[in-house]
C-alpha positions in Angstrom: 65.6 39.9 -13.5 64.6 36.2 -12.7 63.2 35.9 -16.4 66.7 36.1 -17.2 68.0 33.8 -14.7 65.0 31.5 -15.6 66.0 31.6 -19.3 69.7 30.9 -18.6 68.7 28.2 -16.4 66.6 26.6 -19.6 69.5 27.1 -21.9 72.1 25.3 -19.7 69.5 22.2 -18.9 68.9 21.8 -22.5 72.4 20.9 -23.1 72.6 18.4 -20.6 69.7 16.3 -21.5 68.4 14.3 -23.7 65.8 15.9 -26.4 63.6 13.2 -26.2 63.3 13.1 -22.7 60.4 14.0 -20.6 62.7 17.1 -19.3 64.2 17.7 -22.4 60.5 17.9 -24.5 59.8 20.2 -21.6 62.3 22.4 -22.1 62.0 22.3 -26.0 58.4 23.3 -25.5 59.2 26.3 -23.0 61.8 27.5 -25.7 59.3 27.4 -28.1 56.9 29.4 -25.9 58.8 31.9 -24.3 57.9 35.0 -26.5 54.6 34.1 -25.8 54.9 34.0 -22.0 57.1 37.6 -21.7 53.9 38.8 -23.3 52.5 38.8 -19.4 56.0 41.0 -18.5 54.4 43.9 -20.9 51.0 43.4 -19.7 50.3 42.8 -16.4 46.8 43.6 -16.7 46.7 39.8 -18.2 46.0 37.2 -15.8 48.6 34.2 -15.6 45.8 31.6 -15.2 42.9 30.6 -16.9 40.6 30.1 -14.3 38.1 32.9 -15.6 37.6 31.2 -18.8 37.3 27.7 -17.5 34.9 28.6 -15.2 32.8 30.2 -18.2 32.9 27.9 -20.5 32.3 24.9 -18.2 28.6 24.5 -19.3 29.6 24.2 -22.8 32.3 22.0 -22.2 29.5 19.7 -20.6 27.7 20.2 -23.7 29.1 20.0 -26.3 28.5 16.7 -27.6 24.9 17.6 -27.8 26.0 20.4 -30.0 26.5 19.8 -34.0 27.9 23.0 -34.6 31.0 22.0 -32.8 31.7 18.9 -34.5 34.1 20.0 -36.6 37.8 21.9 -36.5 35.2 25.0 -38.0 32.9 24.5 -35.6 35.2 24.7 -32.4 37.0 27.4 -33.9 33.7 29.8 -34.2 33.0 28.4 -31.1 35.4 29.7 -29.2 35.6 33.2 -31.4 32.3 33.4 -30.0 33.1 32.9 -26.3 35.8 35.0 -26.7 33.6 38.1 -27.7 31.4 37.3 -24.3 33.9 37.1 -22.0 35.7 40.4 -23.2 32.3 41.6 -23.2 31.6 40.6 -19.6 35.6 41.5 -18.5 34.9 44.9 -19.6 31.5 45.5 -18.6 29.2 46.0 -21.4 26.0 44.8 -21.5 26.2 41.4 -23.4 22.8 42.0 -25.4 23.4 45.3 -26.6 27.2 44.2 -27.6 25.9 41.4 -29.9 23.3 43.2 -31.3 25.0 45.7 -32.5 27.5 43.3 -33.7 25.5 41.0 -35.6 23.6 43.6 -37.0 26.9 45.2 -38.3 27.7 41.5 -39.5 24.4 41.6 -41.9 25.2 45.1 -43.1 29.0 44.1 -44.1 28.9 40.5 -45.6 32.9 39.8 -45.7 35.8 38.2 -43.6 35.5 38.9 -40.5 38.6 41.2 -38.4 39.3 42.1 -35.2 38.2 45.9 -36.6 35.6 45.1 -37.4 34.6 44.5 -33.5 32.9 46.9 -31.4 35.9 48.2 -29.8 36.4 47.3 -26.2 40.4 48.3 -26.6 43.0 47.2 -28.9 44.0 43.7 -28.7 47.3 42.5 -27.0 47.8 39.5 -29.1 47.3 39.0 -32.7 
C-alpha cells in the first residue's frame, strides 16, 4: 500500500536530516499528523481539500474585523462551531432554517454544556 511506502519513506528521511531543518520540521510535523490523515483511508466519503469550507466561509473571513464576537480565542471558537453546524447542514441537505430552529429552541429548553448529542442528528461524527 503506498501509505506504507510513504511512511517508510518519512521514517528513513528523518534520520538523515537535521530536526531543525526546513525538511526535518516537515517531516516532524507529518509524523505528528499521520493518524489524523489515515482517517481519509477509513472514510473516503471525506474530501482531501478544503475548498468547500473556504469558499463558505469567505464572506466572513472578509468580515470579521467588523465583527466583536470574534475578537477573542471564545469568539472564533463559537464561530467556527457555528459554521460548522451550517455547512453539515447544507452538505446533507436539510433546510438551514428549520435545522437551527429546532436547535436553538432545544438550546433554551436544556440550559447546559453543549455535546455533539445534543445535535440534531445528521449521522454520527467521524472525528471527535
Amino acid at each position: 500500500m503506498i501509505v506504507n511506502e510513504i511512511r517508510s519513506w518519512m521514517n528513513k528521511r528523518m534520520m538523515e536530516v537535521a530536526p531543525k531543518s526546513s525538511m526535518g520540521k516537515a517531516l516532524s510535523y507529518l509524523s505528528g499528523q499521520w493518524g489524523k490523515l489515515l482517517i481519509f483511508l477509513d472514510h473516503p466519503e471525506l474530501q482531501l481539500d478544503t475548498n468547500l469550507v473556504e469558499n463558505d466561509i469567505r464572506p466572513f473571513v472578509i468580515g470579521r474585523k467588523n465583527w466583536l464576537f470574534s475578537g477573542c480565542s471564545k469568539g472564533a471558537t463559537a464561530s467556527a462551531g457555528f459554521y460548522s453546524l451550517v455547512q453539515n447542514a447544507k452538505i446533507s441537505g436539510i433546510d438551514l432554517y428549520t435545522y437551527l430552529r429546532d436547535l436553538f429552541k432545544f438550546w433554551e429548553r436544556n440550559l447546559r454544556s453543549l455535546s455533539y448529542e445534543d445535535l440534531p442528528q445528521i449521522g454520527p461524527p467521524v472525528v471527535r
